[in-house]
C-alpha positions in Angstrom: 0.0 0.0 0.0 2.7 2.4 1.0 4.7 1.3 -2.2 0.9 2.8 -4.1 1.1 5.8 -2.4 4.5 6.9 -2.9 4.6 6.0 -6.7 1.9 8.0 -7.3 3.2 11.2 -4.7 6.5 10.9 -7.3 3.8 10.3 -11.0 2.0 13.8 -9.3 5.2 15.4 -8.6 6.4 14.7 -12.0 3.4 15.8 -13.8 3.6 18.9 -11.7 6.9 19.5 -12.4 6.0 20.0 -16.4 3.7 22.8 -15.6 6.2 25.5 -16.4 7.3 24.2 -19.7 3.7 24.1 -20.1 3.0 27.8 -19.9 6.2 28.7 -21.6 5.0 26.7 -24.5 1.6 28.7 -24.0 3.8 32.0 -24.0 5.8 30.9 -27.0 2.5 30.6 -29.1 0.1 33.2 -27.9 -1.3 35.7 -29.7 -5.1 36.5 -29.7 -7.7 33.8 -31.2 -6.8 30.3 -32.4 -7.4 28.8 -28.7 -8.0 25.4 -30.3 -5.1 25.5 -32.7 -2.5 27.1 -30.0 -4.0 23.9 -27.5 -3.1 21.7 -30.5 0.5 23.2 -31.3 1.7 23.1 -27.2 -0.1 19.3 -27.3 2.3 18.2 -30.4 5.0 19.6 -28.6 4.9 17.8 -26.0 4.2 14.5 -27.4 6.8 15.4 -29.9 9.5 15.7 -26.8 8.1 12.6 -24.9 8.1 10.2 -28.0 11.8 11.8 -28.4 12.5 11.0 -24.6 11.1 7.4 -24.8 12.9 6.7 -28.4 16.4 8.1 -27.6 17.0 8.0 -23.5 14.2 5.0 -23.6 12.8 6.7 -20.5 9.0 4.7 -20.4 7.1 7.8 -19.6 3.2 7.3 -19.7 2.1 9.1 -22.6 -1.1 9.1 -22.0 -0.9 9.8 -18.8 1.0 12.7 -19.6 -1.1 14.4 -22.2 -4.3 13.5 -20.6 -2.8 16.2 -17.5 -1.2 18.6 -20.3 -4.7 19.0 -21.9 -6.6 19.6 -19.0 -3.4 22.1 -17.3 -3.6 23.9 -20.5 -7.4 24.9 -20.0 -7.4 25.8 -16.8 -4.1 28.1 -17.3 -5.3 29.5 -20.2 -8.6 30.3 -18.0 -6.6 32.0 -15.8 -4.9 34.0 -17.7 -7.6 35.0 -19.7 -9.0 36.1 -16.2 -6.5 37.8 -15.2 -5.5 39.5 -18.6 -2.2 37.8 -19.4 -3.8 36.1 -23.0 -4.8 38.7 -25.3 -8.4 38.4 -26.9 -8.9 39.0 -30.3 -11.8 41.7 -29.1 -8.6 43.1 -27.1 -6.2 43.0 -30.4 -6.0 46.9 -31.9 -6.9 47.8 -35.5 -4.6 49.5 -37.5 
């Protein structure tokens, strides 16, 4: 039981550790609108680097484990920094 428990304290730990490649990724393609297509880009991104990471340094990581916490840590930032007016709207984008 114990041996449960502290595998999945280190699988959390991990999967919290990724959030702030996460949000750099976010940062590194934001710009107003697109929301689907920007989730899509930071998703291939990552998949890109774990499929990399279990090819090359044959690491086992759980992919879908991985993405399945990416997709839904990408919402809920993006959320937030909607909220808090880090992401740029389109509405928010000036005309020229």
């Amino acid at each position: 039981m114990i041996t449960k428990i502290t595998e999945l304290i280190k699988v959390l730990m991990s999967l919290v550790g990724l959030l702030p490649a996460v949000i750099e990724l976010m940062k590194a393609v934001e710009g107003p609108g697109h929301g689907a297509e920007k989730k899509a880009a930071v998703l291939n991104l990552i998949s890109q680097a774990i499929d990399t990471a279990n090819s090359v340094a044959n690491m086992g990581l759980p992919k879908d484990t991985i993405m399945a916490f990416v997709g839904q840590a990408i919402d809920v930032i993006a959320g937030l920094m909607n909220v808090i007016g880090t992401f740029r709207k389109a509405a928010d984008t000036p005309t020229a």
